[in-house]
C-alpha positions in Angstrom: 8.0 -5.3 -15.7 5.9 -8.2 -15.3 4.7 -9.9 -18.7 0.9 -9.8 -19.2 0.9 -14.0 -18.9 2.4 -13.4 -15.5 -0.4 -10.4 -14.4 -3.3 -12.7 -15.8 -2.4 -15.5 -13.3 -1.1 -14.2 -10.4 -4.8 -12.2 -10.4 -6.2 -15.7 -11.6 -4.7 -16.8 -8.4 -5.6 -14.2 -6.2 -9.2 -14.5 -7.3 -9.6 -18.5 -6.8 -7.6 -18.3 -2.9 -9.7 -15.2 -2.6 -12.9 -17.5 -3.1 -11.4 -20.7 -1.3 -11.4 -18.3 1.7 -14.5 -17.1 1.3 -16.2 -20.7 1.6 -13.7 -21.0 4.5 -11.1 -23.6 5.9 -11.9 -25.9 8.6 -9.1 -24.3 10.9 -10.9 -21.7 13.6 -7.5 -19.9 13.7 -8.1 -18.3 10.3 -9.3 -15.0 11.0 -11.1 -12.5 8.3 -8.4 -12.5 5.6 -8.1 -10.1 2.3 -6.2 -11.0 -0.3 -4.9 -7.4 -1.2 -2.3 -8.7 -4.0 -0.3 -11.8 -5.7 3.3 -11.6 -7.2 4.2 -14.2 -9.8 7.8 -14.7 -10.5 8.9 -14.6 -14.4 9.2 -18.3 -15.1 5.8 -18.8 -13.4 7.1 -21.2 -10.3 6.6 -19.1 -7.7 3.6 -16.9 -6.5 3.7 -14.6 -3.5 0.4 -14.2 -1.9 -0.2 -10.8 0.1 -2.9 -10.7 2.7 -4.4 -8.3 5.6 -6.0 -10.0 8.2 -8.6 -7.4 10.0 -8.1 -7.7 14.1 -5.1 -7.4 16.7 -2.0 -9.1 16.4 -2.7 -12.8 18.2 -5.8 -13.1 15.0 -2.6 -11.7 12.6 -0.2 -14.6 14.1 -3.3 -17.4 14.0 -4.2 -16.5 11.0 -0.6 -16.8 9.4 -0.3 -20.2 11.2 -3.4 -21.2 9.3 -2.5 -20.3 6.3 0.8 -21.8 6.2 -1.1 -25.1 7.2 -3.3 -24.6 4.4 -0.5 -24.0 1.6 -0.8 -27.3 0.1 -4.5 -27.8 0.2 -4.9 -24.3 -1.5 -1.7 -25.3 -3.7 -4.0 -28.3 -5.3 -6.7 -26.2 -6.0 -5.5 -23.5 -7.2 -3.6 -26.3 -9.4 -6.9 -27.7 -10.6 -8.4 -25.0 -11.5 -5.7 -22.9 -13.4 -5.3 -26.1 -15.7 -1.3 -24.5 -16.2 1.4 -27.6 -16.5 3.0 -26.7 -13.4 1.4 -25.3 -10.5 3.3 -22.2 -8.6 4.3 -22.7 -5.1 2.7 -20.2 -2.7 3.9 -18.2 0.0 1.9 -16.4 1.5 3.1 -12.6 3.2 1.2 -10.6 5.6 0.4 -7.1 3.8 2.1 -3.8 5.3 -0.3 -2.0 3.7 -2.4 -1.2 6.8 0.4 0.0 8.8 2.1 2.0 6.1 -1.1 3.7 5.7 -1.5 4.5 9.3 1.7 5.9 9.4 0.9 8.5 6.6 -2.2 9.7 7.8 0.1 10.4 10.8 2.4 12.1 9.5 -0.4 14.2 7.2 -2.1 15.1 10.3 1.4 16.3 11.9 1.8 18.5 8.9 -1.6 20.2 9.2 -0.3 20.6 12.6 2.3 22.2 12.0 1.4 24.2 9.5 -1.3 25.8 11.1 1.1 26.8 13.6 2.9 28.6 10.8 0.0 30.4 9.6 -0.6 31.3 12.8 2.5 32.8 13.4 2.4 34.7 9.9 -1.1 36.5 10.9 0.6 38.7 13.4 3.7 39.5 11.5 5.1 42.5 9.8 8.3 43.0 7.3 11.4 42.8 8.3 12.6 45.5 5.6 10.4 47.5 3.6 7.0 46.6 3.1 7.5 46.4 -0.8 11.3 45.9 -1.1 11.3 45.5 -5.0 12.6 48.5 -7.0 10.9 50.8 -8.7 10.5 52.1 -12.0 12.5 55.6 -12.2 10.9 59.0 -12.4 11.4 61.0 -16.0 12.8 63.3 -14.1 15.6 61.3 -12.8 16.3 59.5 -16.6 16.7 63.3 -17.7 19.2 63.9 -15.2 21.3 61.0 -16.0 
């Protein structure tokens, strides 16, 4: 479980690259970017930087190359304006989020599917036994026999 020191910089971080961005790099390969999360490790060295780029894959791949150009420029700021002793290295991860989403509204919508097939095929069926196969209470009659 991360400590609350390491939750209140990694969304420091996330916030000041999230702005950075925003003003833009000078590199035309950087495509439009969201910073969805940031991971800091526990002795506060490291930060993992996950982003979604909106477009097709060549603006995914140009945008990771810009990025990874970028590092150390966004390193230094980020540095500045944290004002921590040592400044966490960044990497920076493309987001599955997107796809992993995509790929449950899939298989929600096969369920639907499927289970409208299922209700379809209940409409038009009957019992297989009895139509109420539970048993039932005994007559007085029969208890007086017994």
């Amino acid at each position: 479980m991360a400590s609350e020191r390491q939750a209140r910089l990694a969304d420091r971080i996330r916030v000041l690259i999230a702005e950075r961005l925003e003003k833009g790099l000078r590199d035309p390969r950087l495509g439009f970017v969201t910073i969805t999360d940031v991971r800091v490790t526990g002795d506060l060295q490291h930060a993992s930087v996950f982003y979604t780029v909106y477009g097709d894959d060549q603006a995914r791949e140009d945008t990771a190359a810009a990025l990874k150009a970028a590092t150390g420029m966004l390193r230094s700021e980020v540095g500045k304006k944290l004002g921590v002793r040592l400044t966490p290295s960044l990497e920076f991860i493309p987001d599955a989020l997107p796809e992993s989403a995509g790929h449950i509204a899939d298989l929600l919508r096969e369920a639907r599917e499927r289970d409208a097939v299922v209700a379809g095929l209940a409409s038009g069926a009957s019992y297989a036994g009895e139509a109420d196969p539970y048993l039932k209470a005994r007559d007085e009659d029969d208890d007086e026999a017994d």
